[in-house]
C-alpha positions as CSV (number, residue, x, y, z in Angstrom):
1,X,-14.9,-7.5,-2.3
2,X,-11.4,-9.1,-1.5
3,X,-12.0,-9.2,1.8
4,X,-14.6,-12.0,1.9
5,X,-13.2,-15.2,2.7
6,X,-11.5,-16.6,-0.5
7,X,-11.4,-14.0,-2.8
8,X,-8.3,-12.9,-2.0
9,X,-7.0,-16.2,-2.0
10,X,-8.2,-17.1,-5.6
11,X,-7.9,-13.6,-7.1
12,X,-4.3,-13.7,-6.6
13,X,-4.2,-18.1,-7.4
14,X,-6.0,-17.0,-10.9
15,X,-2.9,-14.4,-11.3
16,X,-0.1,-16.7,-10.5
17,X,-1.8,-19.8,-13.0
18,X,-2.0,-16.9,-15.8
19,X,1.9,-16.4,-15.8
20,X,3.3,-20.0,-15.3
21,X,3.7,-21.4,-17.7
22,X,3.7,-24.9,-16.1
23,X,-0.1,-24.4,-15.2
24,X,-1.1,-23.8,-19.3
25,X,-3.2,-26.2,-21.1
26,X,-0.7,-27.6,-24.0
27,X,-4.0,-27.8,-26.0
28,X,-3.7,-24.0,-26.1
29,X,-0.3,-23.9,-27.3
30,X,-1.2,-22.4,-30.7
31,X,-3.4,-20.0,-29.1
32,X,-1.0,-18.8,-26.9
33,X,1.7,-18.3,-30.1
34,X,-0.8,-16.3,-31.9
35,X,-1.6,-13.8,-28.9
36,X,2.3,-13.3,-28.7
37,X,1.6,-11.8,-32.3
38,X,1.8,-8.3,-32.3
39,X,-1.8,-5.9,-32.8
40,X,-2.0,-4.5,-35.8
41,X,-5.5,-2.8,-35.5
42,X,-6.5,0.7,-34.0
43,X,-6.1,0.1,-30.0
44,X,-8.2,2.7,-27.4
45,X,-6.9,1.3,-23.9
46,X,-8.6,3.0,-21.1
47,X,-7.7,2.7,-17.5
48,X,-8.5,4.0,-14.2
49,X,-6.4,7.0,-12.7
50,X,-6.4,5.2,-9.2
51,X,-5.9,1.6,-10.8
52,X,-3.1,0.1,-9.9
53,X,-2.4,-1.3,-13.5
54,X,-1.8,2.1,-14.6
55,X,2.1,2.6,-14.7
56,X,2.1,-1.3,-16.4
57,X,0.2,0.1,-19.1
58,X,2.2,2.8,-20.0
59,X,4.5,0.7,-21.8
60,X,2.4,-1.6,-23.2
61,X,2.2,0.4,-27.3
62,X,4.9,-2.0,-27.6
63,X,2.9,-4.8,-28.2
64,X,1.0,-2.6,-31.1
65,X,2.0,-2.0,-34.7
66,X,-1.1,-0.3,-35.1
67,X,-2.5,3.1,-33.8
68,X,-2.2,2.9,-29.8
69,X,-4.3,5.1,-27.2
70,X,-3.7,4.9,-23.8
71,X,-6.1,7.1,-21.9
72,X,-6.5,7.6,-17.9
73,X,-9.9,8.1,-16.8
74,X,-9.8,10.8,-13.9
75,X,-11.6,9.5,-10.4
76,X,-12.0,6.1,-11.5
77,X,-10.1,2.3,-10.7
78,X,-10.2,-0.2,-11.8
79,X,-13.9,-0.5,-12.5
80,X,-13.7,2.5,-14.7
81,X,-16.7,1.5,-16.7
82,X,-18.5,1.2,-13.5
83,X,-17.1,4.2,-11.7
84,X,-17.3,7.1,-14.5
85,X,-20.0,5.3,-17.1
86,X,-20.3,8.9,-18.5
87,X,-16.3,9.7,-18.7
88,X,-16.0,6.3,-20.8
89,X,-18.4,7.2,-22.8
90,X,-17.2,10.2,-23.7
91,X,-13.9,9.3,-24.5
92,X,-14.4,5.7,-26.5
93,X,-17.0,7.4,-28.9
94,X,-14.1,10.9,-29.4
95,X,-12.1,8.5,-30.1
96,X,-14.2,6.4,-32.9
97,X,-15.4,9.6,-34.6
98,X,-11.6,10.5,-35.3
């Protein structure tokens, strides 16, 4: 997929708008106070074994003050929904029958 002319180029353009902030819309200033707010609800996060965002994730309970579940789905990216439907299954409804 990123190799078809422009993909790669916007994939990583999308990336670099997200964290500067001199690209934000100041409409969405008091959006983007209230998403600094710490999660308070019961958090699943799922990720791919092989996805790269792994190791970032790790440290991201930090950001909870609620229950925080950081899973890795085995032979899966980061697609994991597409890559092992049956696995995240599995695992999301274990973890809303507990």
């Amino acid at each position: 997929m990123l190799s078809q002319p422009g993909v790669l180029t916007a994939t990583l353009g999308y990336y670099r708008a997200m964290f500067d902030p001199e690209k934000t819309n100041p409409e969405h200033a008091d959006l983007r106070i209230k998403m600094a707010r710490p999660i308070g609800v019961p958090t699943l996060a799922l990720c791919g074994a092989q996805d790269l965002r792994a190791e970032l994730m790790l440290d991201q309970s930090q950001y909870f003050t609620g229950e925080y579940d950081f899973q890795l789905i085995d032979q899966a990216g980061h697609f994991l929904h597409r890559e092992q439907p049956q696995a995240v299954t599995k695992t999301i409804l274990a973890w809303l029958q507990k």
